[in-house]
C-alpha positions as CSV (number, residue, x, y, z in Angstrom):
1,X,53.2,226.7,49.3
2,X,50.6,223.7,49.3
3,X,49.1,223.1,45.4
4,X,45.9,224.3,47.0
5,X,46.7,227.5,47.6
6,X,48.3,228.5,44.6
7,X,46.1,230.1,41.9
8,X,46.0,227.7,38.5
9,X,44.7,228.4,35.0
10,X,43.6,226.5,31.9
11,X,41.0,224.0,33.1
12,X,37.5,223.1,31.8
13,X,34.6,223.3,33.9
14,X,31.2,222.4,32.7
15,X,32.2,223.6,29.5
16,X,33.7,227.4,30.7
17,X,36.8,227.6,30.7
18,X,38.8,228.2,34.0
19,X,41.2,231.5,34.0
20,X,42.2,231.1,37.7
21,X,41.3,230.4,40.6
22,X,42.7,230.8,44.1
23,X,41.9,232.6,47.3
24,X,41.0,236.0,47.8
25,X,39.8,238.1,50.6
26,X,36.7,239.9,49.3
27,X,35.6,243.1,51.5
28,X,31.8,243.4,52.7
29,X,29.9,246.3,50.9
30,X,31.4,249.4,50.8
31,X,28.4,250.8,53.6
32,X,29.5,248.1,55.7
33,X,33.0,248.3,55.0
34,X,34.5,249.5,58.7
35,X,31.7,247.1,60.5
36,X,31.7,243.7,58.9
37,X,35.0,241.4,58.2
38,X,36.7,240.1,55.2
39,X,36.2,236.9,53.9
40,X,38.4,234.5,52.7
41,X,37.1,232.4,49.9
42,X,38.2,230.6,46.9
43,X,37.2,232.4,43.5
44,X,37.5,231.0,40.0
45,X,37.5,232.9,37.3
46,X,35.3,231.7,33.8
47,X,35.4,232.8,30.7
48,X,31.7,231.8,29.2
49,X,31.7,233.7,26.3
50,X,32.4,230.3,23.7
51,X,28.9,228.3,25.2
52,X,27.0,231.4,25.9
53,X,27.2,231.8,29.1
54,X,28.4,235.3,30.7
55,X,32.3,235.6,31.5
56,X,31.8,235.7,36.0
57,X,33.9,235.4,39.1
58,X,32.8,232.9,41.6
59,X,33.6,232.4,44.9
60,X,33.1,229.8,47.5
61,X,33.5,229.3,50.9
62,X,36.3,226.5,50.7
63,X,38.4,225.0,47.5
64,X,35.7,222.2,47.0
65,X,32.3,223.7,47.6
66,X,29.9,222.8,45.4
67,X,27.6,226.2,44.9
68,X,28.9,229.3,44.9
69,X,28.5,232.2,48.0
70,X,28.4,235.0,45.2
71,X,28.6,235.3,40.9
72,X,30.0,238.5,40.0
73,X,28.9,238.5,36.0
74,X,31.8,240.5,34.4
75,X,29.7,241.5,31.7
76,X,28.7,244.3,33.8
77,X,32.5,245.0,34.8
78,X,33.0,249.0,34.2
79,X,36.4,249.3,35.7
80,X,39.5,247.3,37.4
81,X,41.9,249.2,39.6
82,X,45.0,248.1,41.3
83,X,47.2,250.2,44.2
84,X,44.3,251.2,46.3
85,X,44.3,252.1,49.7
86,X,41.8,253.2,52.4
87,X,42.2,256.0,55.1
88,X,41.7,253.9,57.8
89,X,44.6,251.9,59.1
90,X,42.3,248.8,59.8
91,X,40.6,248.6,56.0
92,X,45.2,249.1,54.6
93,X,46.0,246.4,53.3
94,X,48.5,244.8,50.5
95,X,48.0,243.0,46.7
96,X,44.5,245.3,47.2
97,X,42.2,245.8,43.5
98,X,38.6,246.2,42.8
99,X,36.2,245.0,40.6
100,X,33.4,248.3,39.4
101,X,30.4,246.9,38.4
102,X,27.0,248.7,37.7
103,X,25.6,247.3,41.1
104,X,28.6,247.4,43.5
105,X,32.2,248.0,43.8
106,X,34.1,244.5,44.9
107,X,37.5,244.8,47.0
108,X,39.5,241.6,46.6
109,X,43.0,241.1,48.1
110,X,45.4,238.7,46.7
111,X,48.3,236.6,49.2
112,X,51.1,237.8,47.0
113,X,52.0,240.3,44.3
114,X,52.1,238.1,41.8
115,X,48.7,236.2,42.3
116,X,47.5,240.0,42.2
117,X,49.0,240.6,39.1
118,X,47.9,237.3,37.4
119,X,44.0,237.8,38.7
120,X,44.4,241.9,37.6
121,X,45.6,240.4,34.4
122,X,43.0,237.3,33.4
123,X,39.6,240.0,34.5
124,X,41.4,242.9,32.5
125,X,41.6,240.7,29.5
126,X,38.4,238.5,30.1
127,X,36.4,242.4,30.4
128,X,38.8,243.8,27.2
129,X,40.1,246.6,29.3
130,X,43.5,247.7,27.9
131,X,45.6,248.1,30.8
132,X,47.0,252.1,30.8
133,X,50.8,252.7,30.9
134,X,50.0,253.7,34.5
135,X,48.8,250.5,35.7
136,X,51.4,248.5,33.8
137,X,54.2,250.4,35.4
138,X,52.5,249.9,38.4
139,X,52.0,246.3,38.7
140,X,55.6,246.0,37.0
141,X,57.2,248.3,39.8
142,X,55.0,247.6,42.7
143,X,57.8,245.5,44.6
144,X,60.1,248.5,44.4
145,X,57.6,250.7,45.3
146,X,56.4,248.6,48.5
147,X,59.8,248.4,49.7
148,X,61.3,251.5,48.9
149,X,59.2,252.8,51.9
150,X,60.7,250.7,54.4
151,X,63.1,252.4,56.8
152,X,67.0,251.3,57.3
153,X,67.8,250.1,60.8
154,X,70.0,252.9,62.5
């Protein structure tokens, strides 16, 4: 996998400091959920909090974009879940979490299980969520779980 695809931590940026970054699809809002399509953009992920600046998820339209498409402030964050799925077959899809903020509910899809777990990981410490049991196990055991379903060849 190229560098630029992978998700990296640790860097400064204007005086935040980088958690990760990397690409995610991000869903449209939920009302328009079934009409519009995801996106594909690369997010980074800074904390703010030592300048003064809010703790927010960026993301952009390609790895070296200069301005932003959307700021989620994480400050407002309520809730992070992980394992979701949707009813309809054409919204399923795999590494799937969401971001519950006061103002909208943000569904981002990571490449891989562990780029999930790492962004589920950075936001849930940046927002000071304790991860449950539940969710641990879950992110711990989600390979078995994803491939226990699959059926043997007769």
């Amino acid at each position: 996998m190229p560098l630029s695809t992978r998700a990296r931590c640790g860097l400064q940026s204007a005086g935040n400091y980088v958690v990760c970054t990397g690409w995610l699809e991000k869903s449209p809002p939920e009302k328009k959920l079934g009409n519009y399509a995801w996106k594909k953009c690369w997010f980074i992920l800074l904390r703010g909090q030592m300048n003064g600046d809010p703790d927010v998820l960026e993301s952009y339209k390609k790895e070296h974009s200069k301005n932003p498409l959307w700021i989620i402030n994480l400050n407002f964050c309520k809730q992070l879940d992980v394992g979701l799925t949707f009813n309809k077959k054409e919204l399923q899809k795999s590494f799937m979490f969401d971001i519950n903020t006061n103002e909208r509910t943000f569904y981002l899809v990571a490449e891989t299980e562990a780029d999930m777990n790492r962004w589920v990981q950075s936001i849930c410490q940046i927002c000071c969520f304790n991860q449950t049991k539940e969710s641990t196990d879950f992110l711990r055991n989600l390979s078995s779980v994803s491939h226990s379903h699959r059926s043997s060849p007769a």
